[in-house]
C-alpha positions in Angstrom: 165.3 4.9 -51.5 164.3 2.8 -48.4 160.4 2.5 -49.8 161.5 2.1 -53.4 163.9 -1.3 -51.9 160.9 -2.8 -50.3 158.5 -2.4 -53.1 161.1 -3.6 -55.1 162.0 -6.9 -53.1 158.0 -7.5 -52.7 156.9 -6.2 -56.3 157.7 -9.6 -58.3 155.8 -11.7 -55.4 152.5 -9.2 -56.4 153.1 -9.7 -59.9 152.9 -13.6 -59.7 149.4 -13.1 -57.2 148.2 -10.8 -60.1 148.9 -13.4 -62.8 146.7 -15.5 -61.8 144.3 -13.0 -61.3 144.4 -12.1 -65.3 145.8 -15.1 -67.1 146.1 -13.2 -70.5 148.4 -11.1 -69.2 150.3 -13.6 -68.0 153.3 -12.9 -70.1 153.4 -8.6 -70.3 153.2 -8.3 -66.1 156.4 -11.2 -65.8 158.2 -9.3 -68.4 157.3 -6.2 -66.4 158.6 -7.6 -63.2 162.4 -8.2 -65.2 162.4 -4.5 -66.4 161.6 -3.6 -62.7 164.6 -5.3 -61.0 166.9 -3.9 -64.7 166.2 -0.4 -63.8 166.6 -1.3 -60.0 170.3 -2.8 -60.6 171.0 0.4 -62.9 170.1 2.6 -60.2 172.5 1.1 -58.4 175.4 1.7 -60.2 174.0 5.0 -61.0 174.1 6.1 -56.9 177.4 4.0 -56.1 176.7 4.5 -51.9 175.7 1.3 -50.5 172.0 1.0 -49.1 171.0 -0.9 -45.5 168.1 -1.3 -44.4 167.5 -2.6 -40.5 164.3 -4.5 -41.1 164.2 -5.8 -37.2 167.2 -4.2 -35.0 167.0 -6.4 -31.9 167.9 -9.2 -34.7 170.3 -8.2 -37.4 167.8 -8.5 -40.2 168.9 -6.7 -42.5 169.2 -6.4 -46.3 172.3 -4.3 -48.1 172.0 -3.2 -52.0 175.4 -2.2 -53.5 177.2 -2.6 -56.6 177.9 -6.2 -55.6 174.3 -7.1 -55.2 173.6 -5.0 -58.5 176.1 -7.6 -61.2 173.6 -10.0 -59.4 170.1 -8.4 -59.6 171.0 -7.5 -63.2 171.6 -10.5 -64.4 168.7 -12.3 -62.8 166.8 -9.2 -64.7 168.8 -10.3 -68.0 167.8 -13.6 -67.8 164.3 -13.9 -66.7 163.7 -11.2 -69.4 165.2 -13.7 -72.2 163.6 -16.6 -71.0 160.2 -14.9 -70.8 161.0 -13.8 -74.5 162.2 -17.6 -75.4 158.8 -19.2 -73.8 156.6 -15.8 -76.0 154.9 -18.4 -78.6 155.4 -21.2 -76.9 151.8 -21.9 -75.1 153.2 -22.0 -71.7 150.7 -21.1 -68.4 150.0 -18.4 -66.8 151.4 -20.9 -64.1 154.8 -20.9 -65.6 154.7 -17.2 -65.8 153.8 -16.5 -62.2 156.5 -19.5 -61.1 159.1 -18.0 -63.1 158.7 -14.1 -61.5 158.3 -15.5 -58.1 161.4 -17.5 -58.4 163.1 -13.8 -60.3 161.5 -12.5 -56.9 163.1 -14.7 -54.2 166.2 -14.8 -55.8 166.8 -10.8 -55.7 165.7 -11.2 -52.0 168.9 -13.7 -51.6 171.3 -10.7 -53.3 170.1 -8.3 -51.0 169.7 -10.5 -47.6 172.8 -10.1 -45.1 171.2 -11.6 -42.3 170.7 -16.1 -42.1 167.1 -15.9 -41.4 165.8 -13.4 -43.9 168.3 -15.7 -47.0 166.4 -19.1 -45.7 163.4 -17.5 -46.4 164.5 -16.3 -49.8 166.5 -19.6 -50.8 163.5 -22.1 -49.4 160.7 -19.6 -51.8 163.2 -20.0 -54.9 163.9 -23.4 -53.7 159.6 -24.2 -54.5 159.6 -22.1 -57.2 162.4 -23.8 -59.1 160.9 -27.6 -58.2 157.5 -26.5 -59.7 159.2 -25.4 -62.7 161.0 -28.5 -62.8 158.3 -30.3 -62.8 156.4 -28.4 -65.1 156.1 -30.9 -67.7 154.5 -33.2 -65.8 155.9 -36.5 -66.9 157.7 -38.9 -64.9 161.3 -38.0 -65.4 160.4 -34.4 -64.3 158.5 -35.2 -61.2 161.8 -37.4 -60.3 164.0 -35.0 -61.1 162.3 -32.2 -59.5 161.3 -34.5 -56.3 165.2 -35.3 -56.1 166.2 -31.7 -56.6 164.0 -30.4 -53.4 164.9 -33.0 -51.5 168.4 -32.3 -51.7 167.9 -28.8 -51.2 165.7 -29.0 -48.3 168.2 -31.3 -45.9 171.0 -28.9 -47.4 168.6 -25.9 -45.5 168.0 -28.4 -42.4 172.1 -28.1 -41.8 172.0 -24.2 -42.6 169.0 -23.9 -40.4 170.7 -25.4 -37.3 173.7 -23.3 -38.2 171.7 -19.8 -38.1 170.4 -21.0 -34.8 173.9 -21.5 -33.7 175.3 -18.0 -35.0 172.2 -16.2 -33.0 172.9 -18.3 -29.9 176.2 -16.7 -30.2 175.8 -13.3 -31.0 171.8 -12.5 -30.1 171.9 -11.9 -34.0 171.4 -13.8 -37.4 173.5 -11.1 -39.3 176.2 -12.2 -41.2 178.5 -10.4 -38.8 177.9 -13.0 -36.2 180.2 -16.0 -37.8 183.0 -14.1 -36.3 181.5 -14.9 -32.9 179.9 -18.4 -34.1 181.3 -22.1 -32.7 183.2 -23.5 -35.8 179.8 -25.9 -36.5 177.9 -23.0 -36.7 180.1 -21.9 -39.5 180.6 -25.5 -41.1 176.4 -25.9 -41.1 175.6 -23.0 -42.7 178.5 -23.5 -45.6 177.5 -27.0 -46.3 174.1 -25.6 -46.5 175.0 -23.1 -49.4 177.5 -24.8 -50.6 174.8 -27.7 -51.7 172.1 -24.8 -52.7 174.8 -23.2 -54.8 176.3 -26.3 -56.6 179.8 -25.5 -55.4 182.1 -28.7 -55.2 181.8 -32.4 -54.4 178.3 -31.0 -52.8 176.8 -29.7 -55.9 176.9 -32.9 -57.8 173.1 -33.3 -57.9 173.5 -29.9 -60.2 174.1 -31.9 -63.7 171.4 -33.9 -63.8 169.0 -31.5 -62.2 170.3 -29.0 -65.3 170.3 -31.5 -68.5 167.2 -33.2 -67.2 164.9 -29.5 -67.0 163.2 -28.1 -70.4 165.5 -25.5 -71.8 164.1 -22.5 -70.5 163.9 -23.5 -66.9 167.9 -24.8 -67.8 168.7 -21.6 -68.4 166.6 -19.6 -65.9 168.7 -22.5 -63.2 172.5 -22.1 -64.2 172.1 -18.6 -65.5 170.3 -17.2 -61.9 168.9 -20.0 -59.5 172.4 -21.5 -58.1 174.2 -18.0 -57.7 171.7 -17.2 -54.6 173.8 -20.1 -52.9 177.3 -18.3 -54.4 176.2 -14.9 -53.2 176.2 -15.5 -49.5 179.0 -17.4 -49.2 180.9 -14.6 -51.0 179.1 -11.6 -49.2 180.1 -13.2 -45.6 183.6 -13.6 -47.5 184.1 -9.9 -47.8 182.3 -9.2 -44.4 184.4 -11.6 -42.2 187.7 -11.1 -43.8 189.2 -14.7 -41.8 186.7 -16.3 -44.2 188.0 -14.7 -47.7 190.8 -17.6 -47.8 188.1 -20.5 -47.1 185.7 -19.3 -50.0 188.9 -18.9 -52.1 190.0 -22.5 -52.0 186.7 -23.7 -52.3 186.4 -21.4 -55.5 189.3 -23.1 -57.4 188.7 -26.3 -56.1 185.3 -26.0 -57.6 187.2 -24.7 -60.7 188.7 -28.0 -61.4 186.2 -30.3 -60.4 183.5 -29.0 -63.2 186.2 -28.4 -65.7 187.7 -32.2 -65.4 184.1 -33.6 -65.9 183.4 -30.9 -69.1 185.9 -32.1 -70.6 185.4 -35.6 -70.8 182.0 -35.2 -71.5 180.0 -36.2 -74.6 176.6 -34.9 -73.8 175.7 -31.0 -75.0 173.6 -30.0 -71.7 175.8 -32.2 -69.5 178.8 -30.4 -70.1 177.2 -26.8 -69.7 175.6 -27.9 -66.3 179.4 -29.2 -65.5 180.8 -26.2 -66.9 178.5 -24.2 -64.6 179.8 -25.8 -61.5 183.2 -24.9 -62.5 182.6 -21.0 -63.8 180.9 -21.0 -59.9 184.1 -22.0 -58.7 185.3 -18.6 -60.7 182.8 -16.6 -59.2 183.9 -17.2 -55.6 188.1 -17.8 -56.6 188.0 -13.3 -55.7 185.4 -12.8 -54.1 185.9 -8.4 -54.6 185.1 -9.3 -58.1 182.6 -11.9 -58.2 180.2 -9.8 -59.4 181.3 -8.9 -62.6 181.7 -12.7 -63.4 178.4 -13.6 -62.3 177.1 -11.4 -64.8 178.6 -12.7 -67.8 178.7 -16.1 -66.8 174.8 -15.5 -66.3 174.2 -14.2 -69.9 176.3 -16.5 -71.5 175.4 -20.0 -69.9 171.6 -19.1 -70.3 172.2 -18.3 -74.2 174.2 -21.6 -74.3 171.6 -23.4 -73.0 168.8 -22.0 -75.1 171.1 -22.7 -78.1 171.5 -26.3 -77.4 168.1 -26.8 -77.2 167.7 -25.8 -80.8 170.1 -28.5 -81.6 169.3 -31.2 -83.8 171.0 -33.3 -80.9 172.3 -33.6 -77.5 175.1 -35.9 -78.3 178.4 -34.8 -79.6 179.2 -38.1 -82.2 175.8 -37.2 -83.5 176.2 -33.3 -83.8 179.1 -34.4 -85.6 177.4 -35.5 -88.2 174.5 -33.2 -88.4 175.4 -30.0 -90.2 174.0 -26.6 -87.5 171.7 -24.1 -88.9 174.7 -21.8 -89.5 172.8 -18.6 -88.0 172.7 -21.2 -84.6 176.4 -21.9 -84.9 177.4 -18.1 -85.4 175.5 -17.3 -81.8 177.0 -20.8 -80.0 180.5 -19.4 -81.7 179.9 -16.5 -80.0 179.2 -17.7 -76.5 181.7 -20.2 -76.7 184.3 -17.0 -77.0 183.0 -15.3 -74.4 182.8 -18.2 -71.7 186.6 -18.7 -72.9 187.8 -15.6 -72.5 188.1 -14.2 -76.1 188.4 -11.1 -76.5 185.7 -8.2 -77.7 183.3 -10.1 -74.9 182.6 -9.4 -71.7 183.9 -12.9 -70.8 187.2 -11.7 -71.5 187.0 -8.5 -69.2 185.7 -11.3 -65.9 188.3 -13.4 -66.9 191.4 -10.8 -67.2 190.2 -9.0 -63.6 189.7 -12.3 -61.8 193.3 -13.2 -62.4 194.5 -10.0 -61.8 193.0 -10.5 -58.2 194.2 -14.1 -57.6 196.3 -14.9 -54.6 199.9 -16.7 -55.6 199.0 -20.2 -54.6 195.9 -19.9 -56.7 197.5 -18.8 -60.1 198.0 -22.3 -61.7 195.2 -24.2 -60.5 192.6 -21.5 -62.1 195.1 -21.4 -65.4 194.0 -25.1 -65.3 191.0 -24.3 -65.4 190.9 -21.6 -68.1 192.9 -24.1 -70.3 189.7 -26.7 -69.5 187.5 -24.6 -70.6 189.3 -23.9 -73.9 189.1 -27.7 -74.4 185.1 -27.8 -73.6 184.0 -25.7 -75.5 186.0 -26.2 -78.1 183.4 -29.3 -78.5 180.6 -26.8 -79.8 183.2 -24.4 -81.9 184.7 -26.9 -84.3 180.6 -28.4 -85.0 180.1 -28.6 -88.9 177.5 -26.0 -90.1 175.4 -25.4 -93.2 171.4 -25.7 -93.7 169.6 -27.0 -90.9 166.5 -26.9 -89.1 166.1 -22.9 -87.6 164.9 -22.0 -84.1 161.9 -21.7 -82.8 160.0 -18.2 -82.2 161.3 -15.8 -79.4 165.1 -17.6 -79.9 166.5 -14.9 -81.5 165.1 -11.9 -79.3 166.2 -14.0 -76.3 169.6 -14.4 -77.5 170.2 -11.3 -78.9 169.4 -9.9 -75.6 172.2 -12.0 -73.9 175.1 -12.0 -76.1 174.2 -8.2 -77.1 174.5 -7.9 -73.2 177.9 -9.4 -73.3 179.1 -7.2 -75.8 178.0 -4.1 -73.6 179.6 -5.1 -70.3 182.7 -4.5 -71.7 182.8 -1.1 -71.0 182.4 -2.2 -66.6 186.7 -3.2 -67.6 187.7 -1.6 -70.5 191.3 -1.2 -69.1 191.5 -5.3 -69.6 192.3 -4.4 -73.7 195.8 -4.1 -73.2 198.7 -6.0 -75.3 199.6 -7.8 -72.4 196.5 -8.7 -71.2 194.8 -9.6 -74.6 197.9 -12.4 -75.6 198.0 -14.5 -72.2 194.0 -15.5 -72.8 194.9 -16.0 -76.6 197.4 -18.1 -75.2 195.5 -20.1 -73.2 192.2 -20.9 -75.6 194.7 -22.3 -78.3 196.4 -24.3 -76.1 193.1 -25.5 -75.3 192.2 -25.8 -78.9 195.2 -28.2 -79.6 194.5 -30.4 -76.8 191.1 -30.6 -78.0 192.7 -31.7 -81.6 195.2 -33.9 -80.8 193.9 -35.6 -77.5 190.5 -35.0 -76.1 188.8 -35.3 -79.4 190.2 -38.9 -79.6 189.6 -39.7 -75.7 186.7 -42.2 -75.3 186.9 -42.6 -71.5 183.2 -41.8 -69.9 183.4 -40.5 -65.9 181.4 -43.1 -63.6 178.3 -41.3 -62.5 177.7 -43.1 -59.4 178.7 -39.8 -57.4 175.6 -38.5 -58.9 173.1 -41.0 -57.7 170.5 -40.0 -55.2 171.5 -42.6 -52.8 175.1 -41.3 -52.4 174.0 -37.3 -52.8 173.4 -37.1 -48.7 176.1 -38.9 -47.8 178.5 -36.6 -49.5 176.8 -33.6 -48.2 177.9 -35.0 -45.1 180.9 -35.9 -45.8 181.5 -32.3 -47.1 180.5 -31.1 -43.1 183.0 -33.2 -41.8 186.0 -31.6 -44.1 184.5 -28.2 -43.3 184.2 -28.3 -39.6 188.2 -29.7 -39.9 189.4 -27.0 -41.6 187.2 -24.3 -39.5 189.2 -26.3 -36.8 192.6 -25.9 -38.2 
């Protein structure tokens, strides 16, 4: 199992060198690369026993496959699989091919990495491959956007960097183990790092533009994959270092709110998924023991959103309005909508039920908050008018069928959540969410200021988000 985890973790980086080598293949080997790292994750739940493998010993690099680690390589395998059926007819590159599996590369690397050195290598590769992507199109507002993006990213891995230098100065070791023996800025560098990478909080503000901004494939290759190899660490060193669980906890419903107060206010489509992602993050890392199961169905369903909204006729709400939805296109937003709410007979609803079933006291009513939020947001897409309309474009329907079929199958990782008592609580909540939508936020006009967002002000709140954390690693 030790070779088979190496030529697993380097297989998607000899894929993308072969790409180039035979263009025409271009979109068979990238497809091959997915079904690789599919039947790797299944392999995983099929053994149960975690795997380590000590790459250097003297150092703590290591990397560590488990059940954890497979939610996340399966969905990245989910995804990139979709996407690469979305893009089929569409004319794009063998370079967009050989971007997208290196980036599907370097992200498994981050879900298996338990050491700091080892996951900056990973993060700064996905980091490349998701600006090149970015910038795919090649006109102006790309370039920006994917200029602003690694910019961001690469003084958020300047912090972690120092950190990991700190944690090995420490301990005589970058594995994850060290932060117990790390100064308190050691610990405060490296989370300000991955909190910024991940889009988690005040620090992942750069997230919604970075989102809306991309072509809908690389959208939903970013929220569905990219930013949970910044959500991964910080909730793998949360189950490792147990004194941490509390810290990634509050940052998880803090996060929670934060996405869901913008989503709900908001009045433009891909703005309020990349919003929405900040705050289903903030789920992820609420319990950390469960995060896994989340990830994946927050993965399937925000990439299926996003490839549906970019068969919209619009972006704008006021205008979708008035624009009747290919009614096939409705049915399969209707359907995501449910899941990412918590309705039951998707897997959403199974995340949902265990994550609250896990949540420490103190953070019960912030996350029922933020259930109710997300009622109201996407209660924006339900409630659309439908009819005749434009259809999608080739490869939408393989892609999505792929995704919400996937969230109808991971029911069965928590069946026990179809109980009487669980079922009515989230039935509860998504009407309550429903009426608030009717009776107030479907009438509220008020627009969020989005100076926060600005490139200017980005650094300074990463920053100001290492000040707060090295306090309350003080306190």
């Amino acid at each position: 199992m030790n070779t088979i985890t190496i030529a697993w973790v380097a297989f998607p980086f000899f894929i993308g060198f072969v790409i180039f080598l035979f263009p025409k293949l271009d979109r068979y080997l990238a497809l091959l690369g997915a079904v690789v790292s599919a039947g790797f994750a299944w392999q995983l739940f099929v053994q149960k026993s975690p795997l380590e493998l000590k790459l250097l010993d003297n150092f703590g690099v290591t990397l560590l496959v488990d059940q954890l680690s497979g939610f996340f390589i399966l969905t990245n395998a989910l995804v990139t699989a979709a996407v690469i059926l979305y893009c089929w007819r569409s004319g794009k590159t063998a370079f967009f091919y050989a971007q997208t599996i290196i980036m599907h590369g370097s992200v498994n690397a981050a879900f298996a990495c338990t050491d700091f050195i080892s996951l900056y290598v990973a993060l700064e590769v996905s980091g490349i491959a998701a600006f090149l992507l970015i910038a795919y199109p090649r006109s102006d507002r790309s370039i920006w956007v994917a200029l602003r993006y690694l910019f961001i990213s690469n003084t958020a891995m300047l912090f972690y960097l120092v950190g990991a230098g700190l944690v090995y100065q420490a301990s005589h070791s970058f594995s994850f183990i060290g932060l117990k023996d790390a100064p308190p800025e050691a610990l405060a560098l490296i989370f300000v790092g991955l909190l910024v990478k991940g889009g988690v909080f005040v620090s992942g503000l750069w997230l919604p533009l970075t989102h809306s901004e991309s072509e809908t494939p690389v959208s939903a290759l970013l929220s569905g994959v990219v930013v949970k190899a910044g959500v991964y660490p910080l909730i793998r060193c949360a189950l490792i270092v147990e004194e941490l669980d509390p810290l990634i906890r509050l940052f998880g419903m803090a996060t929670a709110l934060l996405g869901v107060f913008y989503a709900v206010f908001e009045k433009d489509t891909k703005r309020l998924l990349a919003f929405s992602t900040i705050s289903q993050l903030g789920w992820i890392m609420a319990v950390p023991d469960v995060g896994g199961f989340y990830a994946l169905t927050h993965g399937l369903v925000k990439s299926a959103l996003f490839l549906i909204t970019g068969n919209l006729p619009s972006r704008s709400f006021k205008e979708l309005q008035q624009q009747p939805i290919h009614t096939p296109i409705w049915i399969a937003l209707v359907i995501a909508s449910f899941s990412i709410s918590g309705f039951p007979l998707l897997a959403g609803f199974g995340a949902k039920v265990l994550t609250t079933k896990n949540l420490l006291p103190w953070q019960v009513i912030g996350m029922n908050i933020a259930a109710v939020g997300t009622s109201i947001s996407f209660a924006k897409f339900i409630f659309l008018p439908h009819g005749k309309g434009e259809p999608a474009k080739p490869g939408f329907w393989t892609a999505v069928v792929i995704l919400l079929g996937g969230l109808i199958v991971a029911n069965a990782v928590y069946y026990e959540a179809y109980s009487i008592e669980n079922v009515g609580k989230p039935l509860g909540i998504i009407a309550l969410g429903w009426l608030a939508y009717w009776f107030i936020f479907k009438r509220v006009t008020w627009k969020l200021p989005r100076e926060i967002e600005k490139f200017e002000h980005l650094v300074g709140v990463m920053c100001l988000s290492l000040v707060v954390l090295f306090w309350m690693v003080m306190a």
